[in-house]
C-alpha positions as CSV (number, residue, x, y, z in Angstrom):
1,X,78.3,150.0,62.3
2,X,80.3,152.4,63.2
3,X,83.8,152.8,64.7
4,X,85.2,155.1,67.3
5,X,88.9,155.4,69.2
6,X,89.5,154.9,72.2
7,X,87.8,152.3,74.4
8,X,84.6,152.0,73.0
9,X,86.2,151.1,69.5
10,X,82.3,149.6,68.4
11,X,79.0,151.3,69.0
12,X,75.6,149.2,69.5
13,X,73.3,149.2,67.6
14,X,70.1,150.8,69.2
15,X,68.2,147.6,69.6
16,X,70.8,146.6,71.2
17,X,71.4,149.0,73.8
18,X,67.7,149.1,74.6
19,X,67.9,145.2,75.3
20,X,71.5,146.0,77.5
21,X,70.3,148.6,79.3
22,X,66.6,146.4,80.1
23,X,68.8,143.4,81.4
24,X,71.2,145.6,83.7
25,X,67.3,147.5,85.1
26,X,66.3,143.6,85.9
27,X,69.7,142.6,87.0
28,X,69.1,145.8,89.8
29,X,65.7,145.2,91.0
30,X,66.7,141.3,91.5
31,X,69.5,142.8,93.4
32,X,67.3,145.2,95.6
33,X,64.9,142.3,95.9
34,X,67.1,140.0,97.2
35,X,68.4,143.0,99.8
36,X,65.2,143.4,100.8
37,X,64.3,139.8,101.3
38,X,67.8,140.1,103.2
39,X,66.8,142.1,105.9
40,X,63.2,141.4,106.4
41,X,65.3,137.7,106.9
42,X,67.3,139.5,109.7
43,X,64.6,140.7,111.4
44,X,62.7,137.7,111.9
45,X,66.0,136.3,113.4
46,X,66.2,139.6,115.6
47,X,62.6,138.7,117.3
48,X,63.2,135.2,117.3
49,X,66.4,135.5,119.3
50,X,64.4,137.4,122.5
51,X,63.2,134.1,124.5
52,X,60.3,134.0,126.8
53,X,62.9,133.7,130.1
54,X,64.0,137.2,129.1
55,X,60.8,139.0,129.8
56,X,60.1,136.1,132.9
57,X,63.6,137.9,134.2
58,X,62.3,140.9,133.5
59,X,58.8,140.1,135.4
60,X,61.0,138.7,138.2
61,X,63.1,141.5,138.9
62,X,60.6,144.3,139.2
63,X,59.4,141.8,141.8
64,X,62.5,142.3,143.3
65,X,62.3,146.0,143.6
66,X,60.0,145.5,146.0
67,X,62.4,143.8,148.6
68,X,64.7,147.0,148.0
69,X,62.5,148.5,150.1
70,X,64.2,146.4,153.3
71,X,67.6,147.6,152.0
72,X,66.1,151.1,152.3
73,X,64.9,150.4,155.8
74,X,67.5,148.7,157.0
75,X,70.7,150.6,155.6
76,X,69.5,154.0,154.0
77,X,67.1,155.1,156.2
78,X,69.1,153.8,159.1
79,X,72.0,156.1,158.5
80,X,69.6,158.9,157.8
81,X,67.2,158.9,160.4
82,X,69.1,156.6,162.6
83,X,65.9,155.0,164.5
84,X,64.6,151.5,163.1
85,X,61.1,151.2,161.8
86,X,58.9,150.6,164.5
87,X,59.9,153.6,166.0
88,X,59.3,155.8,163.3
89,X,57.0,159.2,163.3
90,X,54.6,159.7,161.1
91,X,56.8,162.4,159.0
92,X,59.8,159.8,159.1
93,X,57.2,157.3,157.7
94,X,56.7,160.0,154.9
95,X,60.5,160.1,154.0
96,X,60.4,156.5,153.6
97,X,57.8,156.3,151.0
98,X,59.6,159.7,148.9
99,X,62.5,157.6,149.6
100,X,61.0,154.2,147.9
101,X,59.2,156.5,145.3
102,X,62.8,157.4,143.8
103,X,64.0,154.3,144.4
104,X,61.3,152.9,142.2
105,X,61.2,155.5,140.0
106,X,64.7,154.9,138.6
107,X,64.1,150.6,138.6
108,X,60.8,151.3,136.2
109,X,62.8,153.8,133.7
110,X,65.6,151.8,133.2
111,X,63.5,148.7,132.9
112,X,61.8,150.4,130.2
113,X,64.5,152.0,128.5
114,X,65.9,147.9,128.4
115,X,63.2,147.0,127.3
116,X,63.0,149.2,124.2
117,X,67.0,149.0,123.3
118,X,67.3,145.3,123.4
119,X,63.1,143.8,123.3
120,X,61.2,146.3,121.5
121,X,58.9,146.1,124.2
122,X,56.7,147.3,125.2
123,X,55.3,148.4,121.4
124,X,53.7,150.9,120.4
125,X,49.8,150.8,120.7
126,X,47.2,150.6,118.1
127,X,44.9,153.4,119.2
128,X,41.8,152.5,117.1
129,X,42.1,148.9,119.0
130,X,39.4,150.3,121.5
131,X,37.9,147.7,124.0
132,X,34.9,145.7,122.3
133,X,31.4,146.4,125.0
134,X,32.2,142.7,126.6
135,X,36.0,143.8,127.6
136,X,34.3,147.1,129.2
137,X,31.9,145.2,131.6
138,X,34.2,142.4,132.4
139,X,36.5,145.4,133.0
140,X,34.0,147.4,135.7
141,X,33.1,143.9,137.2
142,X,36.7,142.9,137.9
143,X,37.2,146.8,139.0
144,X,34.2,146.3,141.7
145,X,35.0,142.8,143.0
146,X,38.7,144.8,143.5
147,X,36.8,147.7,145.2
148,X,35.0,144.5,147.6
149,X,38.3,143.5,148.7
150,X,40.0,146.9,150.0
151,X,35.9,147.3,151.3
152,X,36.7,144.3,153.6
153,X,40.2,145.0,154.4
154,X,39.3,149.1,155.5
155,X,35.5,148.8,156.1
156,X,35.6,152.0,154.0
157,X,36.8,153.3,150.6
158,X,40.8,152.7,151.1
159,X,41.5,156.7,149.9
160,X,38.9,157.4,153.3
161,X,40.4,155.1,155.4
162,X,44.3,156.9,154.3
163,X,43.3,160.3,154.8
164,X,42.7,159.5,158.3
165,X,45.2,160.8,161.0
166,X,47.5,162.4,158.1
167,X,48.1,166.0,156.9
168,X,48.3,166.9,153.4
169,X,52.1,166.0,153.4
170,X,51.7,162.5,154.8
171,X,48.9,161.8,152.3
172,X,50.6,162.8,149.1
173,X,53.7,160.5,150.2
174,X,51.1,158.0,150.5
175,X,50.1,157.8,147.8
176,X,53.3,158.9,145.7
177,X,54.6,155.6,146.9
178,X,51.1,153.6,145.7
179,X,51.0,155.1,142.7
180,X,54.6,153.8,142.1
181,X,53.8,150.8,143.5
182,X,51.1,150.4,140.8
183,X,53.2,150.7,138.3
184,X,55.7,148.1,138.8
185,X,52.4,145.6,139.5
186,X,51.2,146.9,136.1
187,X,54.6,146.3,134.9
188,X,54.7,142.7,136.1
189,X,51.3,141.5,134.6
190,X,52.9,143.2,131.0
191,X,56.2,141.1,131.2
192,X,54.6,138.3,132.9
193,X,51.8,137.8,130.2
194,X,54.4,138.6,127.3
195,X,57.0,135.7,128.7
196,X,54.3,132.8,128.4
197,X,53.0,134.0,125.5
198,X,56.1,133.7,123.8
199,X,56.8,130.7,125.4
200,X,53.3,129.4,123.8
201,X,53.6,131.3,120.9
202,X,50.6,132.6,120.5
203,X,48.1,135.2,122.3
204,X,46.5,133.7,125.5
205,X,43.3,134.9,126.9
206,X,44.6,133.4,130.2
207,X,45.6,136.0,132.6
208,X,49.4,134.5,133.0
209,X,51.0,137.9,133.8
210,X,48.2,137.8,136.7
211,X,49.2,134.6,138.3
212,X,52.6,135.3,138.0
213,X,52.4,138.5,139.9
214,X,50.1,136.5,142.2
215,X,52.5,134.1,142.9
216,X,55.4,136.7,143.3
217,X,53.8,140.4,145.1
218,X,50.4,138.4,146.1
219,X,52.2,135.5,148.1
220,X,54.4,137.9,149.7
221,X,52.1,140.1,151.2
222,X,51.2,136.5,153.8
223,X,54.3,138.2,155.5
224,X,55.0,141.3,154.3
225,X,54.1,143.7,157.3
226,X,56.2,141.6,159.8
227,X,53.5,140.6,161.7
228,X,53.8,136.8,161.4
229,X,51.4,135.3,159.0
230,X,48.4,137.0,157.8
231,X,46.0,134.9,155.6
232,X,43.8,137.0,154.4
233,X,46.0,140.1,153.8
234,X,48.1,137.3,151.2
235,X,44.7,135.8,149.6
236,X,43.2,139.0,149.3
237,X,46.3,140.0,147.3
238,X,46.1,137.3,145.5
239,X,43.2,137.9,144.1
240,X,43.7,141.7,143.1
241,X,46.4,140.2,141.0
242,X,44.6,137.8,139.3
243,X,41.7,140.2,138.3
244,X,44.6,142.7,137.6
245,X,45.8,140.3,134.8
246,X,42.2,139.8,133.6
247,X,41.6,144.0,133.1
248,X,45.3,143.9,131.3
249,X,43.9,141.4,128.7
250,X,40.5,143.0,128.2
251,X,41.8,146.1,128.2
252,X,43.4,144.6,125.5
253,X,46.7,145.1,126.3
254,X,46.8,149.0,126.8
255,X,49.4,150.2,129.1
256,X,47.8,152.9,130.2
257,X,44.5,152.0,130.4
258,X,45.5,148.9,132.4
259,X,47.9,151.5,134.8
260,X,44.4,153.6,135.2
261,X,42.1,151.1,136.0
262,X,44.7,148.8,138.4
263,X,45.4,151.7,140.4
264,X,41.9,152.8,140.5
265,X,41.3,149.3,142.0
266,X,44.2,149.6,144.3
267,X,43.8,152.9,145.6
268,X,40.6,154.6,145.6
């Protein structure tokens, strides 16, 4: 052995320093092990702690974006036009939908950016996950029964039946404010369906987020032109809802497919 000054007054043998410097190498990677056992710990906790009520809430209040539409009737519209709604012109009916189209615009980005920050929802999408040749046809046939109902309601295709008595203004703020509309109903079914889900657990093949917007944007349209009570204006509704939710899940999920084929549905 040999002997130095200083602080390291004995030398190791080299066998020995091998075996030191193999015990510190396991000593580290039990270390990094356990760090990353640590944090795979933490973020199981993270996804545990977001609870089914939160995307329900969520669900719920893009519903309620919808009744902002009365506060924009009765209060900004009011004090800009100054004439109440029955009395409006065709152009001032056009100013109400750009109106409602920002409106909605900025309730649907910062539901999203929510979302994201705090849920990590909605995820990012698997784009080999394509639609298996059942999804597709259950697809079309919810798509045509869809395309029955606005036949009954306009006797026509509902883009036909628009275009009627507007110009080229009118019609794009027509359909500005559908389009947006679409999206919050798409929006809906996705928060809807991800609430009971989480709530069950598990991956349903029941449309949930369809009956939930049903329930919500479907039952409201018995009353929602201020009319009194029309039936089949709410069950027809209804019913786009429910084969809205069903396109979502064979669609398998797919944001924008789902966006595509509900407004599609909806508007054409």
């Amino acid at each position: 052995m040999q002997y130095k000054s200083g602080l390291n007054k004995i030398a190791m043998p080299q066998p020995w320093q091998a075996i030191a410097q193999r015990f510190c190498s396991i000593k580290i990677c039990r270390e990094v092990t356990e760090s990353v056992k640590l944090g795979f710990h933490k973020v199981k906790i993270m996804a545990r702690e977001v609870k089914w009520t939160k995307y329900l809430w969520l669900s719920l209040l893009l519903f309620g974006a919808f009744m902002l539409e009365y506060f924009s009737i009765f209060v900004i519209e009011f004090m800009i036009l100054h004439v109440d709604i029955w009395n409006y012109t065709a152009n001032q009916r056009s100013v109400h939908c750009m109106i409602m189209v920002f409106i909605w615009a900025v309730v649907i980005v910062m539901a999203l950016f929510f979302s994201q920050k705090y849920y990590h929802f909605p995820s990012r999408e698997n784009k080999e996950d394509h639609p298996s040749l059942k999804n597709w046809v259950i697809t079309f046939s919810c798509l045509i029964c869809c395309k029955i109902l606005t036949f009954i309601d306009w006797h026509t295709l509902k883009v036909f039946g628009e275009v009627q008595g507007k110009n080229a203004y009118q019609f794009c703020a027509q359909y500005l404010y559908y389009l947006f509309e679409v999206m919050l109903v798409t929006l809906i079914i996705m928060y809807g369906q991800k609430a009971i889900e989480t709530l069950l657990k598990k991956e349903s093949p029941i449309p949930f987020g369809g009956i939930i917007l049903a329930v919500t944007w479907g039952a409201f349209h018995f009353v929602s032109r201020g009319v009194g009570l029309e039936i089949w204006n709410g069950i027809s509704t209804m019913i786009f809802s429910v084969l809205s939710g069903v396109m979502y899940l064979r669609l398998n999920r797919k944001c924008l497919y789902s966006y595509l084929f509900i407004a599609v549905g909806y508007l054409l």
